[in-house]
C-alpha positions as CSV (number, residue, x, y, z in Angstrom):
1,X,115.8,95.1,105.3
2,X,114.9,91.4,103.9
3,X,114.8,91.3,100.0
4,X,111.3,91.0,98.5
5,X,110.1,88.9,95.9
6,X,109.9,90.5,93.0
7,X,106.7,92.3,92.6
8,X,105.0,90.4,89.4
9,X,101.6,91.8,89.3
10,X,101.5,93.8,92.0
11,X,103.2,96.6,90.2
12,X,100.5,99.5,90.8
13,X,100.3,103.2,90.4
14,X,100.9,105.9,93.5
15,X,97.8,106.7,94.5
16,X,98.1,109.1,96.8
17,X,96.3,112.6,96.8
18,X,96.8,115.7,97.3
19,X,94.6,117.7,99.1
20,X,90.9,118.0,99.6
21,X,88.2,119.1,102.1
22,X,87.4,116.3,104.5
23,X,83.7,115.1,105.9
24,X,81.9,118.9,105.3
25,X,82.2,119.0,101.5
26,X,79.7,122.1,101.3
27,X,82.1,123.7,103.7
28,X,85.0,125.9,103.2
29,X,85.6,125.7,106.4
30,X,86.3,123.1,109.2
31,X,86.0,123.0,113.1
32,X,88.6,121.7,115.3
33,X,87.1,121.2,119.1
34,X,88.5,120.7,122.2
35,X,92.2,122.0,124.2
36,X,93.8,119.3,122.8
37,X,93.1,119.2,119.4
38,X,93.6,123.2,119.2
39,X,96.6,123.7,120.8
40,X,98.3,120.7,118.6
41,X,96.9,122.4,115.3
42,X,98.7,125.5,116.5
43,X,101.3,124.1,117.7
44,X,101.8,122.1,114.1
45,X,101.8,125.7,112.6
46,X,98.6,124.7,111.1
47,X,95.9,127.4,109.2
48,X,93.6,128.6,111.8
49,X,91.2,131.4,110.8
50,X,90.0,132.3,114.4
51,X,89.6,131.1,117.1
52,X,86.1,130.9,119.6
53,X,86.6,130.7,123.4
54,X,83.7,130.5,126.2
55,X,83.6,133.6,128.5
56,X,82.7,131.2,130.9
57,X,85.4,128.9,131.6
58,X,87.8,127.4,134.0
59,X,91.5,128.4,134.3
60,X,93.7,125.8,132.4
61,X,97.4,126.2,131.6
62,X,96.6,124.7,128.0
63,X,93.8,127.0,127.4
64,X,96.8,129.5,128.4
65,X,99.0,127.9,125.9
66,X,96.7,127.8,122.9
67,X,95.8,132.2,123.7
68,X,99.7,132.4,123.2
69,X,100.2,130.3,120.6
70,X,97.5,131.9,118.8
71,X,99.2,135.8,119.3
72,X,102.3,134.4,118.4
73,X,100.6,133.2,115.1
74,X,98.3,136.5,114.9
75,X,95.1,134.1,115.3
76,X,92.2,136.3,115.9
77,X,90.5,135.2,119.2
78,X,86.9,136.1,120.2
79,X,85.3,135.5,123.2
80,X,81.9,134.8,123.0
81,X,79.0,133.4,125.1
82,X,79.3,129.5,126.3
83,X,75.9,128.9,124.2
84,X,77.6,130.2,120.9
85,X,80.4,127.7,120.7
86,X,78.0,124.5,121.6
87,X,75.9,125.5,118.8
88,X,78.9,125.4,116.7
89,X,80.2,122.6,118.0
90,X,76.9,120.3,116.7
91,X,77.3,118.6,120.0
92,X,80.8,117.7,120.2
93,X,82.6,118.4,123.9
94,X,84.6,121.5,123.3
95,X,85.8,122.1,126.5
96,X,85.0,126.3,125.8
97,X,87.5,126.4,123.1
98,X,86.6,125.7,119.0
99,X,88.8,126.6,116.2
100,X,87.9,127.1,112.4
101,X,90.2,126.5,110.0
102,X,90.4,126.1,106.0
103,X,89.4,122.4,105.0
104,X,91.4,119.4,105.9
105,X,95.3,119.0,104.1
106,X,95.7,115.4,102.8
107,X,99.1,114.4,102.7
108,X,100.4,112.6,99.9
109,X,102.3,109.3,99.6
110,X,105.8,111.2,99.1
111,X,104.7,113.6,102.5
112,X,104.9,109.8,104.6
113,X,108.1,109.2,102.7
114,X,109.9,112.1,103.2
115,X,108.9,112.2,107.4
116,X,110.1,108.2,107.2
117,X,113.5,109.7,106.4
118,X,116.2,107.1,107.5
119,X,113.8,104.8,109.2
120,X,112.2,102.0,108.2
121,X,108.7,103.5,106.3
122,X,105.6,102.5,108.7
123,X,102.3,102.7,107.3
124,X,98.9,102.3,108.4
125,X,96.0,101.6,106.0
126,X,92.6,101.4,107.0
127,X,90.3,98.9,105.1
128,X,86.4,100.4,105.2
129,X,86.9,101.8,108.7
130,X,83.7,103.7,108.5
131,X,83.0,105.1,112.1
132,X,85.3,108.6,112.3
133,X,85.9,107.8,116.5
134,X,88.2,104.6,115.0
135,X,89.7,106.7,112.8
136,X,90.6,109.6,114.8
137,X,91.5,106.3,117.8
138,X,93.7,104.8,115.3
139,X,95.8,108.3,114.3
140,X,96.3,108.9,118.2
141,X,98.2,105.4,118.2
142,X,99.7,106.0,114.6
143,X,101.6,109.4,115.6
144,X,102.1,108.0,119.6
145,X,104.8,105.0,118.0
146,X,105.9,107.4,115.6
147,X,104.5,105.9,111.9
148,X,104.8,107.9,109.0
149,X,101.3,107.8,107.5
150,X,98.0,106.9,107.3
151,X,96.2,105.7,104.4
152,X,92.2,105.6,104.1
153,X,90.1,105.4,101.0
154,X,88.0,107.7,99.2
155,X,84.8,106.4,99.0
156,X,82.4,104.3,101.8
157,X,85.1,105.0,104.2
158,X,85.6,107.9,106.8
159,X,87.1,111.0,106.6
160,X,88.9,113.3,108.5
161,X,85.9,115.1,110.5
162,X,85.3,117.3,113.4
163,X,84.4,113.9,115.3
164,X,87.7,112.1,114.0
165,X,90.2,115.5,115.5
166,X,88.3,115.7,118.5
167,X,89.0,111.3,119.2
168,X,92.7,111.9,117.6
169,X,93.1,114.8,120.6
170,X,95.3,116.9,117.8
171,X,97.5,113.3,116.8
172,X,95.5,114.6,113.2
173,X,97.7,117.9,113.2
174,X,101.1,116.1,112.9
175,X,100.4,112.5,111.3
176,X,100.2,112.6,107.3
177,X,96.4,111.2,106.6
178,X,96.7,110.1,102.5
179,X,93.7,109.8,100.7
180,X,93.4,107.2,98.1
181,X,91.0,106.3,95.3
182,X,91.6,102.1,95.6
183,X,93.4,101.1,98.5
184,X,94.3,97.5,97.3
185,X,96.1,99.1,94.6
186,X,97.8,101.4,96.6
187,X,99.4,98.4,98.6
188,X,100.4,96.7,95.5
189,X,102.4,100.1,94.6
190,X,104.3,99.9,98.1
191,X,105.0,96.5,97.4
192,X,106.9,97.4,94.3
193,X,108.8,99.7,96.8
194,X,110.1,97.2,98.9
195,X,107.2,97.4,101.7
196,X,105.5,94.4,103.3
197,X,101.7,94.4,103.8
198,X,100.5,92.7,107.1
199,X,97.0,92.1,108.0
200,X,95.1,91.9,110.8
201,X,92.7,89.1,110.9
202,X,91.8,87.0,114.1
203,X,91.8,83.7,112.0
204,X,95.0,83.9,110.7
205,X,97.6,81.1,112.1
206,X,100.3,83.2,112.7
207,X,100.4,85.3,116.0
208,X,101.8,88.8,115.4
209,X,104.4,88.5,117.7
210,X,105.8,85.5,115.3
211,X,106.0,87.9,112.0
212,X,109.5,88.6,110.6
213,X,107.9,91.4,108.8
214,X,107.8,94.0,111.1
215,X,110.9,95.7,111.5
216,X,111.2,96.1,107.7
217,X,109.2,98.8,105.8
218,X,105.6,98.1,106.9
219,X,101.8,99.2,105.7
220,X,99.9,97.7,108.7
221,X,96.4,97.1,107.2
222,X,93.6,97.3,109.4
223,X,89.5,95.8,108.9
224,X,86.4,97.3,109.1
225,X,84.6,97.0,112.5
226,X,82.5,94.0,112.3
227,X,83.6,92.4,109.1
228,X,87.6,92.7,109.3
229,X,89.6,92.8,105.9
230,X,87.9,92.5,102.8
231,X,89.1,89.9,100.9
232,X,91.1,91.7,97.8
233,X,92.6,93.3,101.0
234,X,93.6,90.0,102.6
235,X,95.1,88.5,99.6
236,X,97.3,91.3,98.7
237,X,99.0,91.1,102.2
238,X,102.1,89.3,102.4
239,X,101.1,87.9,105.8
240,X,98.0,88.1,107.7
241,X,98.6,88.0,111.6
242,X,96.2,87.5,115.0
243,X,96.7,89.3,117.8
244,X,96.1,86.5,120.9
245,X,92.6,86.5,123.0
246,X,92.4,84.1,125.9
247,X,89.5,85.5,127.1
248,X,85.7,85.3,126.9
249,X,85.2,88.2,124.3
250,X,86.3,86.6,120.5
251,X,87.7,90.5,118.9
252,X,88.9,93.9,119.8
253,X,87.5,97.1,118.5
254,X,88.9,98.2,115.4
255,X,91.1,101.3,117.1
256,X,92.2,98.9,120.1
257,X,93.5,96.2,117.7
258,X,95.7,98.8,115.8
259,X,96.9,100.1,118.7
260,X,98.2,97.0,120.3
261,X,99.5,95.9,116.6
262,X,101.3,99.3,116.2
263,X,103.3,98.6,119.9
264,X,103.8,95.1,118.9
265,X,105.6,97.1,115.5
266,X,107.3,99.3,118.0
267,X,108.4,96.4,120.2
268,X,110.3,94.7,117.3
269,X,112.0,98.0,116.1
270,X,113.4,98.4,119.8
């Protein structure tokens, strides 16, 4: 790893927090939708309660996989008219198969840590992603190179939902999700660690292929759609990085510019 300055005001406290129902507050109870998303909650050893399959449906060998998983892990199963589970689902595509399960488990800063183990740590902190498809978009790539965490605030941000598992097709059942209560301050805590913050921000000068940052440990902060990083965000980054657009359109969705950030991170690690 390079040496880091020393940290100066950016000492901070761990914010992490442990954890707490996600999206339906006045719910003890969550729903996961969709053969992906089920069969990686079970497959994570995750709580399911029951699980709700169409009578209706086509054969599928992972609809096959999730019934054994689930009698393996004595998962009640019910099958039930196709009608049933799409009023459930509140319009999500379930593809005949809906779990419920006990509210969402935050991870905590030291879960990331410990799954980092002898590798270089490799964060990802979203800045005021709001929309829940980004966030679920973003944990698919998170978990697909293999980084430790992700980090999303506590207030105007979003949540771990139904909508979020269903986009993360079950990435949400392995990757650590921390919530925090100020996101900048988290960063500033890392920093004391020893972990550089990069930023996404299409007019930075620097291309992201150019950083020296990234195989050292890493929180990749990514902007809100629309407005990018906020600006206490943006100065608490040690570098702020583009990501090159020769064509017509000037940005990338939120989810599609962490995902080609994260390979770039993956690229540099070998």
């Amino acid at each position: 790893m390079s040496p880091r300055p020393p940290a100066g005001n950016r000492r901070g406290r761990n914010t992490g927090r442990g954890p707490r129902p996600a999206g339906r507050e006045h719910r003890d109870e969550r729903l996961v939708a969709g053969l992906h998303p089920v069969r990686e909650l079970l497959r994570a050893g995750a709580a399911v309660r029951r699980l709700l399959v169409a009578d209706t449906r086509d054969a599928s060998a992972v609809l096959d996989e999730i019934l054994a998983l689930a009698r393996t892990a004595g998962v009640p199963v019910e099958e039930v008219e196709r009608h049933r589970i799409d009023e459930r689902a509140e319009g999500l595509v379930h593809q005949g198969v809906l779990a419920l399960a006990p509210p969402f488990p935050y991870a905590t800063l030291d879960d990331a840590r410990r799954r980092a183990a002898d590798e270089p740590l490799l964060l990802v902190a979203l800045d005021s992603v709001t929309d829940p498809h980004n966030l679920g978009s973003i944990a698919r790539s998170a978990d697909a190179v293999g980084a430790h965490g992700l980090l999303v605030p506590e207030r105007r941000a979003a949540s771990v939902t139904t909508t979020a598992e269903k986009a993360a097709a079950g990435a949400l059942a392995h990757l650590p999700v921390v919530q925090v209560t100020n996101l900048v301050r988290t960063i500033r805590a890392l920093q004391g660690e020893g972990v550089w913050a990069v930023g996404l921000d299409g007019e930075a000068p620097t291309a992201m292929a150019d950083s020296r940052l990234l195989g050292d440990p890493l929180v990749l902060v990514v902007g809100a759609e629309g407005r990018g990083l906020s600006r206490l965000a943006g100065e608490t980054c040690d570098e702020l990085v583009h990501l090159p657009m020769r064509g017509a359109v000037g940005s990338l969705n939120a989810s599609v510019a962490a995902a080609v950030a994260l390979y770039e991170v993956l690229r540099h690690r070998g």
